[in-house]
C-alpha positions in Angstrom: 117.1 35.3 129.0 115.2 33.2 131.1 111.7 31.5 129.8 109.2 33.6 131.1 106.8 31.9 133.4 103.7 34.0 133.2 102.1 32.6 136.2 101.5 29.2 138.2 98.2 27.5 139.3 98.5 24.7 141.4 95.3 22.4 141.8 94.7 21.5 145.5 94.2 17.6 146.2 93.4 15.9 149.7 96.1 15.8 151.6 98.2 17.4 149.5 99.4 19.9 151.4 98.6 23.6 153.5 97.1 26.0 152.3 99.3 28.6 153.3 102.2 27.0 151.5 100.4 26.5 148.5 99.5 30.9 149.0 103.2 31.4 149.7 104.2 29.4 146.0 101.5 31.1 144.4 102.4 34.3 145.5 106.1 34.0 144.4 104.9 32.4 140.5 102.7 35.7 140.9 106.1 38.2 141.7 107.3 36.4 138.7 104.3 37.1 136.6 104.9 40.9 137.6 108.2 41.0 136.3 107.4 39.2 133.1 104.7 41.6 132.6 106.0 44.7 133.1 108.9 43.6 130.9 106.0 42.8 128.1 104.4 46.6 128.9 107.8 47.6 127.7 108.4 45.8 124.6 104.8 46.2 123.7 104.4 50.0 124.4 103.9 52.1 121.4 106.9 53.6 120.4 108.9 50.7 119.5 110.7 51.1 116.2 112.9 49.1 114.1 115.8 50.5 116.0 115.4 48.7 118.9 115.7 45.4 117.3 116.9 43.8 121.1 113.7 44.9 123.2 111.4 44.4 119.9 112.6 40.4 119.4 111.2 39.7 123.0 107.9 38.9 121.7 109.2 36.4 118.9 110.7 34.3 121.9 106.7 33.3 122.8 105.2 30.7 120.1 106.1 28.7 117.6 106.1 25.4 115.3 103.7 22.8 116.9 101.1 20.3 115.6 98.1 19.0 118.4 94.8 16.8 117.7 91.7 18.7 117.5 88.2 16.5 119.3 86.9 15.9 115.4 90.6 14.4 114.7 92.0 16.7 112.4 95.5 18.4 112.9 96.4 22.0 113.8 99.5 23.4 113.6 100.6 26.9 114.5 100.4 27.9 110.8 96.4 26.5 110.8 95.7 29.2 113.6 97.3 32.1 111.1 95.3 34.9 109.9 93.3 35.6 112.9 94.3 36.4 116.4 93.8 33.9 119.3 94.2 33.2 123.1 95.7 30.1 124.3 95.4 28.8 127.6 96.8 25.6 128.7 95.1 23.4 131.1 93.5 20.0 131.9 89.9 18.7 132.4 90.2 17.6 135.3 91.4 21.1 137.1 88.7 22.0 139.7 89.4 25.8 139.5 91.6 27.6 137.4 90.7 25.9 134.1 86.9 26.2 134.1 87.0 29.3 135.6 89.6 30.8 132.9 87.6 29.5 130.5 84.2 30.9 131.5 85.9 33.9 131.6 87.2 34.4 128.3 83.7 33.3 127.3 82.5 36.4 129.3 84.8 38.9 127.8 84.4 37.6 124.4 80.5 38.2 124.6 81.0 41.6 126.6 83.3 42.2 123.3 79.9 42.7 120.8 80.5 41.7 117.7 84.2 41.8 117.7 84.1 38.7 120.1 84.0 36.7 116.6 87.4 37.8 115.3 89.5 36.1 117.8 89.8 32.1 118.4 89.9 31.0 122.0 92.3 28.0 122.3 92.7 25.5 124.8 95.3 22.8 125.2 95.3 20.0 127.3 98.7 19.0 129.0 97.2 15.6 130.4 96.9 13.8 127.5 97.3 10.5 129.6 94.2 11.0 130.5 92.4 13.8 127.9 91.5 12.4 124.6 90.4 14.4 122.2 86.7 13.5 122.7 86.6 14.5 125.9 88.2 17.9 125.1 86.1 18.1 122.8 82.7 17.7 125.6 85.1 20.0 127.7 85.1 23.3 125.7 81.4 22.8 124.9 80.5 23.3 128.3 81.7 27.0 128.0 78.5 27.9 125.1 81.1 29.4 123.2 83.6 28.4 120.0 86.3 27.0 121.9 89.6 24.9 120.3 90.3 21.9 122.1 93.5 20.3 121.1 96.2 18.0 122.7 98.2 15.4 120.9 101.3 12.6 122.3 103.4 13.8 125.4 106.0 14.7 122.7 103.5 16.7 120.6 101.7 18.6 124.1 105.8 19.0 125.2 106.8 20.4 122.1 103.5 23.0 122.6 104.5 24.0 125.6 107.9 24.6 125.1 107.3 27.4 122.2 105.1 28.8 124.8 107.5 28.9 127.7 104.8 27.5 129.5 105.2 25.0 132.4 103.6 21.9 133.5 104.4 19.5 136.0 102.3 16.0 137.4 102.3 16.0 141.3 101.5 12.7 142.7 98.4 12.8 145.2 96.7 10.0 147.1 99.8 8.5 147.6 100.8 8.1 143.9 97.5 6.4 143.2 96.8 9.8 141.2 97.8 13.1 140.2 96.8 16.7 140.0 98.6 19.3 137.6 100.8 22.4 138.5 100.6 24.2 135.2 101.0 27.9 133.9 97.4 29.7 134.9 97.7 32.7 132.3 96.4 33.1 128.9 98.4 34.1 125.6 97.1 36.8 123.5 98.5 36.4 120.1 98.0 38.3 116.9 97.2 37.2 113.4 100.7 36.1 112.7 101.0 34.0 115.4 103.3 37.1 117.6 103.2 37.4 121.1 100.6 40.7 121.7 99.8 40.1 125.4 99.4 38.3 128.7 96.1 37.9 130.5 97.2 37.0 134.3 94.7 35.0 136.3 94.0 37.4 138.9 94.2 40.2 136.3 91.1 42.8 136.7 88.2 42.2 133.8 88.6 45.6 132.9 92.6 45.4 132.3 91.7 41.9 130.2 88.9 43.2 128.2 91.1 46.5 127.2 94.0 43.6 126.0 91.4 42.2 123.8 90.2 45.1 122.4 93.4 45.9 121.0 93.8 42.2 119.8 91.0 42.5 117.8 91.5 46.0 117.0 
């Protein structure tokens, strides 16, 4: 099976290059998305029994062992986050659009969510930890006025946090090579108490369709 991509943002820099080619890549990670999706409204529909141990072991394939640096210092591993559902976004500070924006919005639907907005963690991991240490996570997520977890770690540690995600990063050189934006995977993981695979937020995914996922996170 291939990894599922969920869905690509890639952050515009001067001159890097038109805009219609960067619609036309978007669009394609977006086709992708579709099809990952559509395969997670199957394996995630009710109805799924122990007899269909093949479609049901989909879900185990997102997640897994990793251990990042939270902005006070202190380590968090995937078993730290168990015994309450979260959503995980990765990102990078420096992202003009797709990070804040993701981020406010999960802010949003967590508030529109009442009271159960408190029994799920929003989580946010930097894949530029070149340049994002955990201080400045740290001033990132509080910019959101809500409880957000910042983490990243060593390229090995961010890597190895990615890769139980079947998330995707890549640096693209800008300004020729004097800097770099990120490409990196624009969706959100919704994940239940045991650290499963529930959902997918996409980035262009209606309010209504994402506040309905989190309902039954929390539920």
């Amino acid at each position: 099976m291939a990894d599922p991509v969920p869905e690509l943002e890639n952050d515009p820099a001067p001159g890097r290059q038109a805009a219609g080619l960067k619609t036309l890549r978007l669009a394609l990670w977006g086709v992708a998305a579709l099809v990952v999706g559509i395969g997670l409204v199957a394996m995630l529909a009710p109805g799924r029994t122990a007899q269909q141990p093949e479609q049901a072991s989909y879900a185990d394939l997102i997640g897994g062992p990793f251990a990042l640096t939270a902005p006070d210092g202190s380590r968090v591993t995937d078993q730290t986050l168990r015994g309450k559902p979260f959503a995980i976004f990765f990102g990078f500070t420096r992202c003009p659009d797709v990070c804040p924006t993701t981020l406010s919005r999960m802010a949003s639907l967590r508030k529109q969510l009442g009271a159960d907005g408190d029994k799920f963690r929003i989580v946010f991991v930097s894949v530029d930890p070149g340049y994002d240490s955990p201080e400045d996570i740290g001033r990132f997520v509080e910019l959101f006025g809500t409880p957000i977890l910042g983490l990243t770690g060593s390229d090995a540690e961010v890597n190895a946090a990615v890769k139980a995600y079947r998330a995707f990063y890549e640096k693209v050189p800008t300004n020729g090579g004097a800097d770099y934006t990120i490409d990196h995977t624009a969706s959100v993981y919704l994940m239940d108490a045991e650290g499963r695979l529930q959902s997918i937020i996409a980035y262009d995914e209606t309010d209504a369709n994402a506040l309905a996922k989190l309902k039954r996170l929390v539920s």
